[in-house]
Every structure is written in structure tokens, then in C-alpha cells.
C-alpha positions, 0 to 999 in steps of 0.5 A: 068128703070133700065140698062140691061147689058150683059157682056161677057169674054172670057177667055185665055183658050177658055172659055167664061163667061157671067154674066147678070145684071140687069134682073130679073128671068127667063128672064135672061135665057131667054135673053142668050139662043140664044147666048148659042146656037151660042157659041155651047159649053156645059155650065160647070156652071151655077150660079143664082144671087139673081137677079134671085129669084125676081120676075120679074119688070112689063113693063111701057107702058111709057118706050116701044117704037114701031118702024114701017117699 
């Protein structure tokens, strides 16, 4: 399974960017659009790696884990 990373910086001027690696297509908007909404600012760019044009990796059952409560 490959390492789904998060990075964020936050830049002097206020600025925060976020680079995802590790997640394949729409995911990766997906897996930031939550945080997005928190930081509550106007996105001023927004660029696609080639990690986003492939298709995304399917799920190995193997790899999931259930929790119960």
C-alpha cells in the first residue's frame, strides 16, 4: 500500500499550501475538501500533479481494517 501524505505549509504572509501525495485522482480533492472549508479562505491556485490524471489504485481487502465499538 502506498503512503498517503498531507503536507501542509503555512507561509509568512498568512498563506497556507497543501500538496497531497500519494492519492490518486479525485480523491485528493476529495480527501482536502473538509480542510478547505475549516481554513475558510478563497483558493488562489489550484494545480493538478500527473498523480491526479491516473486512475485511481483499487482497494485490497487485505489492507482495510474495521474497528468496532
Amino acid at each position: 500500500m502506498e503512503i498517503q501524505e498531507i503536507e501542509v505549509q503555512i507561509l509568512p504572509d498568512g498563506k497556507v499550501e497543501v500538496r497531497v501525495h500519494g492519492v490518486k485522482g479525485q480523491a485528493c480533492l476529495d480527501l482536502t475538501a473538509e480542510m478547505e472549508k475549516a481554513l475558510g479562505g478563497t483558493i488562489l491556485l489550484r494545480e493538478m500533479t500527473a498523480e491526479f490524471q491516473e486512475p485511481p489504485t483499487a482497494i485490497d481487502q487485505s489492507d482495510t481494517l474495521s474497528l468496532s465499538q
